[in-house]
VMD Tcl script that draws the C-alpha trace (Angstrom):
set ca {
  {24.35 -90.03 131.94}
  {27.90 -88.53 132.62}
  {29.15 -86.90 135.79}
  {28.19 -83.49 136.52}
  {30.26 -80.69 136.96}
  {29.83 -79.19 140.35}
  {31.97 -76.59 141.27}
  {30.60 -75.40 144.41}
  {31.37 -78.26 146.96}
  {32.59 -77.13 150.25}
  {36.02 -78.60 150.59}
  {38.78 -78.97 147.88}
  {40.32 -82.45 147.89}
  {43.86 -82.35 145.75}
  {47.01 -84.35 145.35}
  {49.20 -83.70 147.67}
  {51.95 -84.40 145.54}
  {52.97 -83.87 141.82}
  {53.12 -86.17 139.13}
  {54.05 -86.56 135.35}
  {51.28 -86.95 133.60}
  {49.47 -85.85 136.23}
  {45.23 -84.93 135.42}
  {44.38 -81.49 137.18}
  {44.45 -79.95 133.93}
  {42.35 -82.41 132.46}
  {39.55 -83.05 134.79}
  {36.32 -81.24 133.16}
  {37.80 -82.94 130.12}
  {37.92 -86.56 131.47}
  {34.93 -86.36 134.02}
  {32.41 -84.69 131.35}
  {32.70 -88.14 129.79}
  {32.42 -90.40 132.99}
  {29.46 -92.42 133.78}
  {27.25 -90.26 137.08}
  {26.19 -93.93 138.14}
  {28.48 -96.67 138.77}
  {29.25 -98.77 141.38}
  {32.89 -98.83 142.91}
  {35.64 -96.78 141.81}
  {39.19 -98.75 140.72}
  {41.96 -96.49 139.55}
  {45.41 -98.90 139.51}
  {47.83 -96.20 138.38}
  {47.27 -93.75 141.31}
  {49.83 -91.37 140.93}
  {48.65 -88.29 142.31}
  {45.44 -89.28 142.44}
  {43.89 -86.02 140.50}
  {40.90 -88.05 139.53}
  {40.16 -89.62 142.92}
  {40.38 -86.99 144.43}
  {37.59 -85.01 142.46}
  {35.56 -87.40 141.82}
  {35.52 -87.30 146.25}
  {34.89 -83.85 146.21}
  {32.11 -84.22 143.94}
  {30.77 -86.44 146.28}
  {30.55 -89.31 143.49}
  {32.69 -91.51 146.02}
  {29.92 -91.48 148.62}
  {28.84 -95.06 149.80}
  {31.58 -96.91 147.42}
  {34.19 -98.87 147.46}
  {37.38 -97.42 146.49}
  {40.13 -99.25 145.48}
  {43.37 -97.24 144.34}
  {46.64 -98.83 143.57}
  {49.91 -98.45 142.04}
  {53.16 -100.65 141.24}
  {55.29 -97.99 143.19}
  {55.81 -99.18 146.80}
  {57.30 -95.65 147.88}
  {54.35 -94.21 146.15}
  {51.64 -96.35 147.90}
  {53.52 -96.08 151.08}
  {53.42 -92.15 151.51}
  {49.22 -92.68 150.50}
  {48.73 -94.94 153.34}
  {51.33 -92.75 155.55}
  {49.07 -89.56 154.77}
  {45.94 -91.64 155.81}
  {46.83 -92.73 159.07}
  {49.99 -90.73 160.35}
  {49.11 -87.32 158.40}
  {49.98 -85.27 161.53}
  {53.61 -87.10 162.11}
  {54.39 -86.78 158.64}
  {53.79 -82.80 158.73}
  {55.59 -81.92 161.46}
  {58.78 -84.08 159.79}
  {58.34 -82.30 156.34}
  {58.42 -79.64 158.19}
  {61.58 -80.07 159.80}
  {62.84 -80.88 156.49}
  {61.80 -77.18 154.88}
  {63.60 -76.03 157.31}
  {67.07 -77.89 156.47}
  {66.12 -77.47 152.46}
  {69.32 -76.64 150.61}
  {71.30 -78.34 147.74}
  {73.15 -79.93 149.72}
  {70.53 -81.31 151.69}
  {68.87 -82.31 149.03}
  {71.52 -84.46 147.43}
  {71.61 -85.87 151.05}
  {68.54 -86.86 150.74}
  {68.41 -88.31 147.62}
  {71.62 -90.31 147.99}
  {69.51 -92.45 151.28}
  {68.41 -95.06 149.07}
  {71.82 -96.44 147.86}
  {72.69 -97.46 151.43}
  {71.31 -100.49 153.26}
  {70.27 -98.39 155.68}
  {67.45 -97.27 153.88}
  {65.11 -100.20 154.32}
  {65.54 -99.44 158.42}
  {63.46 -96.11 157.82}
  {60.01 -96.03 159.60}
  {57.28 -95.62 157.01}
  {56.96 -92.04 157.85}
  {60.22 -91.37 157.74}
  {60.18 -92.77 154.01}
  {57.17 -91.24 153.01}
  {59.00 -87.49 154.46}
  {61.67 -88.23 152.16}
  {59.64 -88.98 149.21}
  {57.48 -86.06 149.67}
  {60.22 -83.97 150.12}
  {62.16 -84.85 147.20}
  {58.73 -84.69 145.03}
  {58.29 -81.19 145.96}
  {61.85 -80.23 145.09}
  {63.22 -81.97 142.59}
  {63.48 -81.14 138.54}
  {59.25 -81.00 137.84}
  {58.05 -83.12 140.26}
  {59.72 -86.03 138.18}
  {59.76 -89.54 139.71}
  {62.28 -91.11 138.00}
  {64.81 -94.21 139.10}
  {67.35 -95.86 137.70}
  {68.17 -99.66 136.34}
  {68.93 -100.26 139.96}
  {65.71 -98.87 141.47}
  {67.44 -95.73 142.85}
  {65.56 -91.91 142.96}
  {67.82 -90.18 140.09}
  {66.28 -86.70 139.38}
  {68.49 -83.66 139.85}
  {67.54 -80.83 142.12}
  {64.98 -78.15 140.88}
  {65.61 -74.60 140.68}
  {62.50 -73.63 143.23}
  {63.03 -70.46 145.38}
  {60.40 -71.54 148.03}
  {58.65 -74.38 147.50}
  {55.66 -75.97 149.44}
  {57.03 -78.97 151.30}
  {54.90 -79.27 153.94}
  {51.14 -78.41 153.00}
  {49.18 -78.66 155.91}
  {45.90 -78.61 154.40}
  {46.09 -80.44 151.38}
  {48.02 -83.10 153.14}
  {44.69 -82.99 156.22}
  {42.34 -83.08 153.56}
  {43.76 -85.68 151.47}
  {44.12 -87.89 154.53}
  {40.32 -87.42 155.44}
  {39.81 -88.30 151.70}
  {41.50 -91.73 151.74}
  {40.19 -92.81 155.37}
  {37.66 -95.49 154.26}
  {40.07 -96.15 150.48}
  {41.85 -99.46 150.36}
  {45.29 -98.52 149.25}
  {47.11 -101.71 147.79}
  {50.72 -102.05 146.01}
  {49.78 -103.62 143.26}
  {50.26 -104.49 139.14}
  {47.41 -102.99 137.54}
  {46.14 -106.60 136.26}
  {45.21 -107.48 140.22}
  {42.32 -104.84 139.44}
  {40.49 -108.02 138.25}
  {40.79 -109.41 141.87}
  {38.17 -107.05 143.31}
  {35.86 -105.66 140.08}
  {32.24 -106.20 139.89}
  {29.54 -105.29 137.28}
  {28.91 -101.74 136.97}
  {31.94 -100.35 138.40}
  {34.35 -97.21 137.37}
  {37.78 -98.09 136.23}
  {40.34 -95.14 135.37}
  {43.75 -96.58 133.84}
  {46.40 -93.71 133.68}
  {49.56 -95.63 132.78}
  {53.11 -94.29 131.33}
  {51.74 -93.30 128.38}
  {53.31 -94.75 125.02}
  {56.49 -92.74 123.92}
  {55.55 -90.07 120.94}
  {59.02 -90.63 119.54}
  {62.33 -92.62 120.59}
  {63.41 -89.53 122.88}
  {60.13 -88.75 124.49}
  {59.83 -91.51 127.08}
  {59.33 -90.92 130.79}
  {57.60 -94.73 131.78}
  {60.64 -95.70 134.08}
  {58.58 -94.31 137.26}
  {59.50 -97.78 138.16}
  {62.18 -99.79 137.95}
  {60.50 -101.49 134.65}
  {59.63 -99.66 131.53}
  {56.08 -99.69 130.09}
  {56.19 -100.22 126.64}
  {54.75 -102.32 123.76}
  {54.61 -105.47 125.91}
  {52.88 -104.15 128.88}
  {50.45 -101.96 126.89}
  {49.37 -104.69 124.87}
  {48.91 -106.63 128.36}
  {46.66 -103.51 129.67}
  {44.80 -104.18 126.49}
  {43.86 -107.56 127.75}
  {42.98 -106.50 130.97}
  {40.72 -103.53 129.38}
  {39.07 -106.41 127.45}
  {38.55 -108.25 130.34}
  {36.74 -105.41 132.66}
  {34.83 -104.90 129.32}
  {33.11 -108.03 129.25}
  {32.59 -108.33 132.99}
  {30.66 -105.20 132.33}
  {32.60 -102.45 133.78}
  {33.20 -98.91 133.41}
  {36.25 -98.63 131.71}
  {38.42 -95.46 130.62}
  {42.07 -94.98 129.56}
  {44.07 -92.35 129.36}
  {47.64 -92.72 127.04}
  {49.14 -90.59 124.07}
  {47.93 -89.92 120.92}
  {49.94 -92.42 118.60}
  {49.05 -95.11 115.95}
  {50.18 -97.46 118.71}
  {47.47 -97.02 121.05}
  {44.86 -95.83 118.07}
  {45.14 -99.17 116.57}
  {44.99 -101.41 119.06}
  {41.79 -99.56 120.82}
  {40.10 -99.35 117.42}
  {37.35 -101.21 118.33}
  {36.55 -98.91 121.43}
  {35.26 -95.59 121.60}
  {38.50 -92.36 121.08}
  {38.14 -89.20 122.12}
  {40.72 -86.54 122.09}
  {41.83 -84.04 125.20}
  {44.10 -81.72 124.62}
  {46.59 -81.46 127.36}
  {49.48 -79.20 128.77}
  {52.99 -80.73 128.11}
  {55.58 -79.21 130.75}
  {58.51 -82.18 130.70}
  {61.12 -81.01 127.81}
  {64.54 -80.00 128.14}
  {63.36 -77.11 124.92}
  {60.81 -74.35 125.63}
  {59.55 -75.02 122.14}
  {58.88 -78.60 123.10}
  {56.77 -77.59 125.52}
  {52.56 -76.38 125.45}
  {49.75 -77.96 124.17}
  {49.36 -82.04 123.22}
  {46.99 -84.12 122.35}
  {45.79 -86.96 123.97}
  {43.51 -89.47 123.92}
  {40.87 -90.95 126.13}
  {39.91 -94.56 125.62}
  {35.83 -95.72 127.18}
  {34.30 -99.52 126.29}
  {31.16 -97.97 125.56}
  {28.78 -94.68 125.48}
  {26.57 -93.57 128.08}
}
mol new
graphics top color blue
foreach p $ca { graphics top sphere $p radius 0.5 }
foreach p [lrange $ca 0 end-1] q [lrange $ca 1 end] { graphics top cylinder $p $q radius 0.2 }
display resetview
């Protein structure tokens, strides 16, 4: 039986941030098509956490584990700074509205080329990552060879840096969540029979120019989706839940072919051309039907 759609729960849980690749558009899609039972919920490519946090407001989270993860320490840092210093890290961000300006911003961004940097409080990282997710080109996390936060300034008039509620709720959301900084293969460490695992990776590049996997300092390409593979093989025969999200290419087709495709179409907002931009097909990957 798949998970209902309920849209009359009392409280909206969101991201607080925004991501590439991100699944708010996508969630009726994806969740029509996820088991109602399971056991604990995994998802090692958090992100913004679009999935987690509906499948919370549903109330499918309720008396599970929940395990989210990510290889991005910033990333996983800001999660477990909006769990337990939510309040500290508002009334920074919003210090930082206040001071928002290009120049600022470029101030900002430049922090992480210093050696300074690593003497920054938690919060204080997590206020600059926020920030700089809320204003830069798309919401696009993107470093360079050397690990530093590269993406230019975006042309926002007013944008929401410090979101009280979201930020409240997400941090009510994640109280009981064990939040690790992880590679996605440590999922293995803590899966059991009959539990939920969502893998949202960089998805596969379309074509030579389309690529945006660098979210860390390593790409994700051939090597390490053919290593996800292995892992998705693995959670299969344990007797898992397991679902994957990546791009619709020959790539991914053929090495899934033995698993159950289905197509979502999706909204495509990162291109430098309007006419590169709309809807795209994607695919979701499950080990079995239900």
């Amino acid at each position: 039986m798949n998970a209902k759609v309920n849209t009359s729960y009392p409280k909206q849980y969101k991201p607080f941030i925004k991501w590439v690749g991100g699944k708010r558009g996508l969630l009726k899609q994806l969740l029509d098509k996820f088991p109602e039972k399971f056991e604990n919920y995994h998802e090692p490519f958090l992100g913004g956490g679009a999935v987690f946090f509906e499948l919370y407001s549903r109330g499918l989270l309720e008396n599970k584990k929940v395990f989210l993860s990510d290889i991005n320490a910033e990333l996983i840092n800001t999660y477990n700074v909006v769990k337990n210093n939510p309040n500290e890290l508002i009334s920074n961000l919003e210090d930082f509205k206040k001071q928002h300006s290009k120049d600022f911003y470029y101030k900002i961004r430049e922090m992480d080329r210093v050696e300074s940097f690593q003497k920054l409080t938690n919060v204080e990282k997590a206020t600059r990552f926020i920030y700089l997710n809320k204003t830069c080109f798309n919401g696009l996390y993107r470093v360079n060879k050397k690990g530093y936060f590269n993406t230019p300034i975006g042309s926002y008039e007013n944008p929401n840096i410090a979101n009280i509620e979201t930020i409240l709720n997400a941090s009510e959301a994640l109280r009981d969540v064990i939040i690790s900084h992880m590679s996605f293969n440590e999922v293995l460490k803590n899966v059991i029979k009959n539990d939920l695992v969502y893998f949202d990776p960089p998805y596969y590049p379309l074509n030579a120019t389309s690529s945006f996997t660098a979210y860390s300092e390593s790409d994700f390409l051939d090597g390490k989706q053919k290593e996800l593979f292995d892992v998705f093989q693995i959670l299969d025969k344990k007797g898992c839940f397991v679902f994957h999200s990546n791009s619709d290419t020959e790539f991914i087709k053929n090495i899934y072919k033995k698993y159950d495709i289905s197509f979502v179409e999706a909204n495509r907002f990162i291109n430098s051309k309007s006419s590169g931009r709309g809807k795209i097909s994607e695919i979701l990957i499950r080990n079995k039907k239900w």
